[in-house]
LOROLO-280718 format. One record per residue (C-alpha): residue in one letter; x, y, z. Coordinates in steps of 0.5 Angstrom, whole numbers, padded with zeros to 4 digits, always signed. Layout:
AXYZ...
//
This chain:
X+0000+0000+0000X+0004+0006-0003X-0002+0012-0002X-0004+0015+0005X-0011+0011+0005X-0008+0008+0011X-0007+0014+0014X-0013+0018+0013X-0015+0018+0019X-0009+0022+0022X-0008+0026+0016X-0015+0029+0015X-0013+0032+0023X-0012+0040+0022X-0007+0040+0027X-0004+0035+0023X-0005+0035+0015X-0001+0032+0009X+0005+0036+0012X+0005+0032+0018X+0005+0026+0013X+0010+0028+0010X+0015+0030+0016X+0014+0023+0018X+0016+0020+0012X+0021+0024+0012X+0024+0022+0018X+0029+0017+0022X+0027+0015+0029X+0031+0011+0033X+0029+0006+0039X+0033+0004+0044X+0030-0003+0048X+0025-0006+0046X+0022-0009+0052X+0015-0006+0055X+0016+0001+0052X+0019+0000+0046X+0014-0006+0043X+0008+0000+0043X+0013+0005+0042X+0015+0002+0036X+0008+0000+0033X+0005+0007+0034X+0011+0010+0030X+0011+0005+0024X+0004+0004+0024X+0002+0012+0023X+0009+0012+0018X+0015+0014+0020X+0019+0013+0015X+0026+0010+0017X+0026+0006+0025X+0032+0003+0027X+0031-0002+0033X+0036-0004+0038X+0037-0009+0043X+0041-0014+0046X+0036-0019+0049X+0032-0025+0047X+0024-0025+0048X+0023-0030+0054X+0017-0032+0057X+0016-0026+0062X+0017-0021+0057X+0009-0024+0054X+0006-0020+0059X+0007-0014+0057X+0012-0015+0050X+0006-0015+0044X+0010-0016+0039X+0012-0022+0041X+0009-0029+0042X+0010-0036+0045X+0013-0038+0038X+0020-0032+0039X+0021-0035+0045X+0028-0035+0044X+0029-0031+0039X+0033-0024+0038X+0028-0018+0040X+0030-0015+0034X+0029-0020+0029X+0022-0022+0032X+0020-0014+0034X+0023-0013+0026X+0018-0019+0022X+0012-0017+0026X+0013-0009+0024X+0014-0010+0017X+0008-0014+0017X+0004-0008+0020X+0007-0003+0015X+0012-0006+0009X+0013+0001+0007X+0017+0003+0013X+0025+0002+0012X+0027-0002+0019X+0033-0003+0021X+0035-0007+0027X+0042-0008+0032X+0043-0014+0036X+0049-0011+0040X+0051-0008+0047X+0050+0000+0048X+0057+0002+0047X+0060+0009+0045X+0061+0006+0038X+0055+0004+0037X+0051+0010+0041X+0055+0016+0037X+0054+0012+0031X+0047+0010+0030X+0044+0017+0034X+0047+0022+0029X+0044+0018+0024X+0036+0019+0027X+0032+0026+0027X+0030+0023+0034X+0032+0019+0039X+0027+0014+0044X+0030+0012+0050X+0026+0006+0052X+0032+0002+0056X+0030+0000+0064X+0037+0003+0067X+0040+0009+0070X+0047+0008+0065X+0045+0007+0059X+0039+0013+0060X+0046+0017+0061X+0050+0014+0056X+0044+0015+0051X+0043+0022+0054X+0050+0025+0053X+0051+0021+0045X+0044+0026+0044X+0048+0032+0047X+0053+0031+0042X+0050+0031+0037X+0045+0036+0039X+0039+0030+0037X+0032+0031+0042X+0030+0025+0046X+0023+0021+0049X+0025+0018+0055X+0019+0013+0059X+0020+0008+0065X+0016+0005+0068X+0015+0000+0074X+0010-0002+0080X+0004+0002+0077X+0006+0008+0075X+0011+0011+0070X+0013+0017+0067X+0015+0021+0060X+0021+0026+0059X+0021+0030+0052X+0029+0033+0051X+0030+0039+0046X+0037+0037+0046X+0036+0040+0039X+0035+0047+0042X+0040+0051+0045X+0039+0053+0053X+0034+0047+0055X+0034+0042+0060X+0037+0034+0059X+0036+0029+0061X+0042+0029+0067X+0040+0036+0069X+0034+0032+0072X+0038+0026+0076X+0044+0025+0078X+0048+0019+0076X+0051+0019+0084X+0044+0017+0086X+0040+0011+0088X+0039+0005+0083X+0032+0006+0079X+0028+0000+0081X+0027-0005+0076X+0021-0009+0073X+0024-0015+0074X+0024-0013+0083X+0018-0009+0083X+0013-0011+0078X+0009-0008+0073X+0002-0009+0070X+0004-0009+0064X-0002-0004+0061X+0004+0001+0065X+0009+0000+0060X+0003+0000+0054X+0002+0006+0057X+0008+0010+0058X+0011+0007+0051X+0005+0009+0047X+0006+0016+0050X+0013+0016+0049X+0011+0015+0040X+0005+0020+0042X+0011+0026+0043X+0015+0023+0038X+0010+0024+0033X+0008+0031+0036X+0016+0033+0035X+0017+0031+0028X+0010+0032+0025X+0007+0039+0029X+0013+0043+0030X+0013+0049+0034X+0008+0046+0039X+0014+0044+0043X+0020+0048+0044X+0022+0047+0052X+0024+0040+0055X+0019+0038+0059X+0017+0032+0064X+0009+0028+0065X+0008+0022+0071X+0003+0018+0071X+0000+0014+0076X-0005+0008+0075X-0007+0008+0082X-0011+0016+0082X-0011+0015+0074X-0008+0022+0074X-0002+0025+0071X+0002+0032+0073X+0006+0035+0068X+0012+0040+0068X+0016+0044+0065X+0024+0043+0066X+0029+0048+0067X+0037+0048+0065X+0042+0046+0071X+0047+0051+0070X+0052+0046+0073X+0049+0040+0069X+0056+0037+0068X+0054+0034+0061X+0053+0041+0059X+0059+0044+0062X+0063+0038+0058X+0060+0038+0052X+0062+0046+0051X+0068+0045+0053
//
């Protein structure tokens, strides 16, 4: 299907129109995990036509992931996550470009394949490679969509990294602190992720269709238990050390 019939929906929005379409088939996003917030993640993005995905990840699917993981089955048990997120994806929309890396996050890879997207998702599950993730789209001056989740709530971060003078990621947390929880120690429903995961394509969306509606970084919790949201704006720390080292 070459025509935009499939996206009739979203294009007939006047707040997103054929332009919108056709910036996001103009674009590259790269996804960083596919756990519990990139499987959603990834399926909204190629479903309303990104143009280019990059996914990566070095795990293989295992029983526990099905839960929460939907783009894997009983069958890719034991399958690379990319290979299994990567099949399913084309099946959704065999127009879209998907590339797939089943590698460790190192600088290498991480400088490499973020100076190649127009926008970075961070669905990773631990503090190192949120940072490590954060500092490659300092340097190359690329936006990033962090989510995590865990228990019954998560939260989504949206980092203007491509604008100067906003907040990033470290300017946030800082890497001395406590060791974030993990799903695997404290549990997560999986609609958690799902929810966390497809707020994190709606912002991505949101910055590559619709520009200008985002110019500062800004930070959403969202709790299952009160069904409520708080949302923020965030402010640059003038002694965030990413950004003194980036300048310097």
């Amino acid at each position: 299907m070459t025509d935009n019939t499939r996206y009739a929906r979203q294009i007939q929005l006047p707040e997103f129109g054929e332009q919108g379409q056709a910036a996001l088939a103009a674009s590259h996003v790269l996804v960083i995990g596919l756990g519990g917030l990139g499987c959603p993640a990834a399926q909204y993005l190629v479903g309303a036509g990104v143009g280019q995905v990059t996914l990566i990840d070095r795990d293989v699917v295992e029983a526990t992931n099905l839960h929460r993981q939907g783009l894997y089955a009983e069958a890719d048990i034991g399958r690379r996550k990319v290979d299994a997120a990567a099949e399913r994806l084309r099946a959704v929309n065999a127009d879209i470009e998907i590339a797939s890396q089943h590698t460790r996050l190192t600088e290498a890879v991480l400088k490499q394949s973020v100076a190649a997207a127009d926008l970075v998702l961070d669905c990773t599950d631990n503090f190192p490679s949120r940072f490590a993730i954060n500092r490659a789209c300092l340097a190359a001056r690329t936006a990033l969509v962090s989510g995590a989740a865990v228990g019954l709530g998560g939260q989504v971060g949206v980092f203007r990294n491509d604008i100067a003078g906003t907040a990033c990621y470290r300017c946030l947390f800082d890497e001395a602190g406590d060791a974030a929880e993990r799903c695997e120690d404290a549990g997560v429903l999986g609609p958690v992720v799902g929810v966390i995961g497809t707020l994190q394509a709606l912002e991505a969306i949101r910055l590559l269709a619709m520009p200008g509606t985002d110019t500062q970084s800004h930070w959403l919790h969202w709790d299952a238990k009160t069904r409520g949201s708080r949302h923020h704006a965030l402010q640059r720390d003038p002694h965030c050390p990413e950004h003194t080292s980036q300048s310097a």
